[in-house]
N, C-alpha and C positions, 0 to 999 in steps of 0.2 A: 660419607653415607650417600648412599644413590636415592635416588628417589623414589624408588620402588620399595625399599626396607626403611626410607622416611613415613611413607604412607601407610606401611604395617605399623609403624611405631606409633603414627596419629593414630589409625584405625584401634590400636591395643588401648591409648589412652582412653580414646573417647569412649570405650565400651566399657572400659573399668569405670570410667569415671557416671555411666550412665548405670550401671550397676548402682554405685556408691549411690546416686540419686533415690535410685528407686528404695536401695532398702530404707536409708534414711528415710522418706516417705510414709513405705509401709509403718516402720517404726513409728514415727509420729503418728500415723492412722492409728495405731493400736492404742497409744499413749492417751490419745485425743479419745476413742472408743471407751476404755477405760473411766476415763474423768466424766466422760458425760453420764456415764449408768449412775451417779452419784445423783440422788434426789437433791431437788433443792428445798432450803432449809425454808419452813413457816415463819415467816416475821412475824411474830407478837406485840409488836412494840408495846408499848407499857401496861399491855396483858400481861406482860412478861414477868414484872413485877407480884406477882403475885402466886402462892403456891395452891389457890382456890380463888377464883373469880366468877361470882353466879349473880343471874338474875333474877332466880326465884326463892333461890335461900339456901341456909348449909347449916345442916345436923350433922351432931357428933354424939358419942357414946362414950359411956366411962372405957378408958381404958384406949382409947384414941390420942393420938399428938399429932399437934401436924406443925412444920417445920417449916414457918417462914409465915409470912402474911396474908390474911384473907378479905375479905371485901363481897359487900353484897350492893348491885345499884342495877336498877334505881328504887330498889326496896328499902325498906327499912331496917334499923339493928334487931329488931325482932325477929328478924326472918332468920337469924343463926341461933342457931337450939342447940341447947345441952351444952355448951360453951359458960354456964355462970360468968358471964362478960360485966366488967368494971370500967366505967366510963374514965379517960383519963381526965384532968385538970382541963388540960386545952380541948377536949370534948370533940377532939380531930378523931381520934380512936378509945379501942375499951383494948382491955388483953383479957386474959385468959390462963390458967396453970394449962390447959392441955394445947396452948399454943404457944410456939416458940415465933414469938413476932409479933403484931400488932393486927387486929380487928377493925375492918374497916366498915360504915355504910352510907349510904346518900345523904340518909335524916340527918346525920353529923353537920351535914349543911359547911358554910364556908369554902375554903381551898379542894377539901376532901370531896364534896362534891362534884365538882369541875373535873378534878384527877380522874374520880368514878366515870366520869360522862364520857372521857375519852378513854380512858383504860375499855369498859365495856365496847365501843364504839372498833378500835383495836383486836377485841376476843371476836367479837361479830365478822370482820376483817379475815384474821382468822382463819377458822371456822370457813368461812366460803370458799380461801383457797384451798385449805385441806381437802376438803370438800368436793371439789369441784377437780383434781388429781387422779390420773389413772392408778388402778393398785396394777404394780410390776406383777405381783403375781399372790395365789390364794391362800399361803402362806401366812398371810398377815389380819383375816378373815376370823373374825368371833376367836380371837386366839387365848386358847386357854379357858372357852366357854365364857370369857368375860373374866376370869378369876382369874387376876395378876397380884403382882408382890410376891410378901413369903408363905402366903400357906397357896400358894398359885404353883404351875407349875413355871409359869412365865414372868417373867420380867424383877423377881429377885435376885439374890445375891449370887446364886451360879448359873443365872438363863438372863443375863440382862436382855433389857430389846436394845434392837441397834435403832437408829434413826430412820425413820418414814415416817406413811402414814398407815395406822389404824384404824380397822372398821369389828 
């Protein structure tokens, strides 16, 4: 080989090989671009626990179930209505036929307490990050006038909502 067709054959590598770079690059920019439009997720920690978490109290109606555990602090068990709640033995919770789970509130006093102070402590946590979150875009705005589930047009069994935040 002369040196003259050595140096087209470097010249041919390095240009293929500085192609290969770049797209690899682009590629990754895209991949990277992709992952990042992914909102990140609200930590609840041991809000999380909980399928109703309030501070000022929680009514229900005949013909309601809610599905998992609820809790009210740093209020009192009076402050959940319409639940006919039955205190259990260890007087940590009450239940309920229209709850699938266990009733929680401050007055309970002991460990439950404690749990409350930081669960609540957690939803406030929360709450500020959500909060405080650009919305991507208006799409996610009074959606469905506020009226979700199944008699909603949103967030039932054929329009579930995807993950963000809602305003």
């Amino acid at each position: 080989i002369s040196p003259l067709e050595l140096s087209r054959l470097t010249m041919m590598f390095y240009s293929s090989t500085c192609r290969l770079v770049i797209l690899v690059s682009v590629a990754c920019n895209a991949v990277t671009s992709a992952v990042s439009t992914v909102e990140p997720v609200v930590e609840l920690g041991l809000a999380g626990e909980y399928a109703i978490l309030a501070k000022s109290g929680i009514s229900t109606m005949a013909g309601s179930y809610i599905n998992g555990d609820i809790a009210v602090s740093p209020i009192a068990s009076t402050a959940m209505t319409g639940f006919d709640l039955t205190l259990s033995s260890s007087t940590q919770f009450s239940t309920s036929e229209l709850i699938v789970g266990e009733a929680h509130a401050a007055s309970y006093g002991g460990v439950i307490a404690s749990v409350l102070t930081t669960a609540v402590g957690a939803m406030e946590t929360a709450y500020t990050d959500a909060a405080g979150r650009p919305r991507p875009s208006g799409d996610r705005i009074n959606l469905g006038g506020g009226i979700l589930g199944l008699g909603g047009n949103f967030g039932g069994p054929t329009k579930p909502l995807t993950p963000g935040v809602y305003t």
